[in-house]
C-alpha positions as CSV (number, residue, x, y, z in Angstrom):
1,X,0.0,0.0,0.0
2,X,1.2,3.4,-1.5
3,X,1.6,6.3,1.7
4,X,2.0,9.7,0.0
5,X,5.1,10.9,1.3
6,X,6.4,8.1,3.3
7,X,9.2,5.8,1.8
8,X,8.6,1.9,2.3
9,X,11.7,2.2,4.7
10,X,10.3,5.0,6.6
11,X,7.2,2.2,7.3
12,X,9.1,-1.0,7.7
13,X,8.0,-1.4,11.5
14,X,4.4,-0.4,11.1
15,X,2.5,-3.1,10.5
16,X,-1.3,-2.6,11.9
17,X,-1.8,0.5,9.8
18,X,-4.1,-0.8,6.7
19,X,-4.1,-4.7,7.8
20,X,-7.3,-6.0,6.8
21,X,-6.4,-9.3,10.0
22,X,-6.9,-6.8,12.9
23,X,-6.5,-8.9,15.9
24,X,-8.0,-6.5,19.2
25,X,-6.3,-7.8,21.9
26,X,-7.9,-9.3,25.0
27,X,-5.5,-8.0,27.9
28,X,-3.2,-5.2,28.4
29,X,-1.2,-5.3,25.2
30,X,2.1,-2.9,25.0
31,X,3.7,-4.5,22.6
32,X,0.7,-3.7,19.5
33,X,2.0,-0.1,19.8
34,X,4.4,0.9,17.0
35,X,6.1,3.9,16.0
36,X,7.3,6.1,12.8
37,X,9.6,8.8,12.2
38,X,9.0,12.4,13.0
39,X,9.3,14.8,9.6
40,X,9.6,17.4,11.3
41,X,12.0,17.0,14.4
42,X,13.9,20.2,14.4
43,X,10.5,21.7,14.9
44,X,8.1,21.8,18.2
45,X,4.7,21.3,18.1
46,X,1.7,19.1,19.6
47,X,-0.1,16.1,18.9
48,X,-3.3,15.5,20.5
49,X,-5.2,12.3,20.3
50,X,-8.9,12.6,21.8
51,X,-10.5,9.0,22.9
52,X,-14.2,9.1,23.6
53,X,-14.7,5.4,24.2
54,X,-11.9,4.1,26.7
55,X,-12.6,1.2,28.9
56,X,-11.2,0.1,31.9
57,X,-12.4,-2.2,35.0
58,X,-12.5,-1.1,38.5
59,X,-9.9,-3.6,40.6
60,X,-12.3,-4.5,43.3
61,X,-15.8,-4.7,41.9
62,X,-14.9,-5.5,37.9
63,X,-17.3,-3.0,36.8
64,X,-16.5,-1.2,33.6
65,X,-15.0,2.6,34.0
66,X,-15.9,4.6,30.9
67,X,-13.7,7.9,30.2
68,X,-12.7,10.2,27.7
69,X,-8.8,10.2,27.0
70,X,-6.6,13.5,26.2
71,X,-3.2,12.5,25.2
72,X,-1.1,15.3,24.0
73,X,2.9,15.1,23.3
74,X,5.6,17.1,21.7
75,X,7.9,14.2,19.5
76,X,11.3,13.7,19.2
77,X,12.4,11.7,17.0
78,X,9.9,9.2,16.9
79,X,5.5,9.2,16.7
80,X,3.0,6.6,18.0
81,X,1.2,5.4,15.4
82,X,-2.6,6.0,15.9
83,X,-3.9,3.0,15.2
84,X,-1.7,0.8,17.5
85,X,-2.7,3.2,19.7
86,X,-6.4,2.4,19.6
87,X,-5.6,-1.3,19.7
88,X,-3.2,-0.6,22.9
89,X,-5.8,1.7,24.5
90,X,-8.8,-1.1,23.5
91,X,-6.4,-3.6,25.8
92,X,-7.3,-2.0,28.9
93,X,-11.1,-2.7,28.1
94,X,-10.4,-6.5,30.5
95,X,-7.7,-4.5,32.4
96,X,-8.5,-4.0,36.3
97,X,-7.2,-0.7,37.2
98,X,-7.9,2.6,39.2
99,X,-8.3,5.9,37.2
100,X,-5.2,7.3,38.2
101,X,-3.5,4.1,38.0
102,X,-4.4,3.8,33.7
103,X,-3.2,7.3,33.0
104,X,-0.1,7.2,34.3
105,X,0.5,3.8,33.0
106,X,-0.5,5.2,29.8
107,X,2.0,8.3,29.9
108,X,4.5,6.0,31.2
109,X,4.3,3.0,27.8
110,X,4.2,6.2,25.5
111,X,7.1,7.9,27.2
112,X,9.4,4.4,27.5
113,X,8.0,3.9,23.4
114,X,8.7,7.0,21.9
115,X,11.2,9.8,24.3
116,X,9.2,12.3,23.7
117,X,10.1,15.8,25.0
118,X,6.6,16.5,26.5
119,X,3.4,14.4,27.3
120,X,0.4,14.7,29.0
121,X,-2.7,12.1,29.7
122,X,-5.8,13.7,31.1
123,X,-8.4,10.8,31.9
124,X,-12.4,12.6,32.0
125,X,-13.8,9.5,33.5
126,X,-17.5,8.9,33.7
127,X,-19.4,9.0,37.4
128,X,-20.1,6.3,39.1
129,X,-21.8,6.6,42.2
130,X,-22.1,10.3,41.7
131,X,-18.1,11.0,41.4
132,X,-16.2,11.4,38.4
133,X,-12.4,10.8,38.8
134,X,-10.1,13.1,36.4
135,X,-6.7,11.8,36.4
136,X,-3.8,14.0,35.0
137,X,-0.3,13.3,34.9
138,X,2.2,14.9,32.3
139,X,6.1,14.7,32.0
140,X,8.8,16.9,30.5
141,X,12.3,15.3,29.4
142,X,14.4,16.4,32.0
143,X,16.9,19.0,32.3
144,X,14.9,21.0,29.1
145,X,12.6,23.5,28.7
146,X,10.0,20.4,28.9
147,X,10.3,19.9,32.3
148,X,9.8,24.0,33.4
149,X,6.9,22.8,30.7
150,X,5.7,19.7,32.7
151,X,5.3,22.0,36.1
152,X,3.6,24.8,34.9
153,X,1.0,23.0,33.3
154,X,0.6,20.8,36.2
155,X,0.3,23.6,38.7
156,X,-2.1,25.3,36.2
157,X,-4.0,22.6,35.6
158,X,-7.7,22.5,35.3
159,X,-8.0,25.9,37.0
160,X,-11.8,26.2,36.7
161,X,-13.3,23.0,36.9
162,X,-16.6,23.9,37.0
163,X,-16.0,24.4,33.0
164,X,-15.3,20.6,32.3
165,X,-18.2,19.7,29.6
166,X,-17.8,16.1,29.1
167,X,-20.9,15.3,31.4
């Protein structure tokens, strides 16, 4: 398959994107995430991906947690490709974890995957019981502007939270 401006080298190690055999794994799957190579790495900017329909179980009663996903990075040198993405983030749907305990889990697969110089994983999570949980956890590569980046943002965080719409 042709991919306008993208050498068959440049997508040697992608191999979910366009496969007609998807295979959604049943447990916390890693490994399905695959990356490419950032065109443009001299350059700073974001990526956001937005995921309406993450899954999770709670640990203790095995009921399904439904949130909204905001994952948003600055690359380096190398991208997460979006569709191993979905696949990793559809693993968690038989995964028993806390809110807080996804996200950062999440940030941390992305940040061991890729290096990038900024992330940030904001979990909107549906109530249950009449309590939402939203999770937020962010990173900036150390030593760099990233990480003055990291704590700003995470001391300005959500400032006005009466504003969150997701509900």
């Amino acid at each position: 398959m042709a991919h306008a401006g993208r050498s068959p080298e440049e997508l040697k190690d992608i191999s979910q994107l366009g496969s007609q055999g998807t295979r959604y794994p049943s447990q916390y799957a890693p490994e399905v995430l695959e990356t490419f190579d950032n065109k443009h790495p001299g350059r700073d900017y974001f990526v956001k991906f937005n995921c309406p329909e993450f899954t999770s179980l709670c640990p203790m009663t095995g009921q399904p947690d439904f949130a909204t996903l905001y994952i948003s990075y600055i690359p380096d040198v190398k991208m997460v490709e979006s569709k191993s993405l979905k696949l990793y983030l559809f693993s968690f749907r038989n995964h028993g974890d806390f809110h807080e305990d996804c996200v950062n889990v999440i940030m941390n697969d992305l940040i061991a995957l890729m290096n990038p110089r900024y992330i940030e994983v904001w979990g909107k999570f549906t109530p249950r019981g009449g309590i939402s949980i939203d999770p937020y956890c962010n990173y900036g590569r150390p030593g760099t502007k990233y990480e003055a980046m990291a704590e700003h943002r995470l001391l300005n965080h959500d400032l006005y939270p009466e504003k969150v719409d997701n509900r």
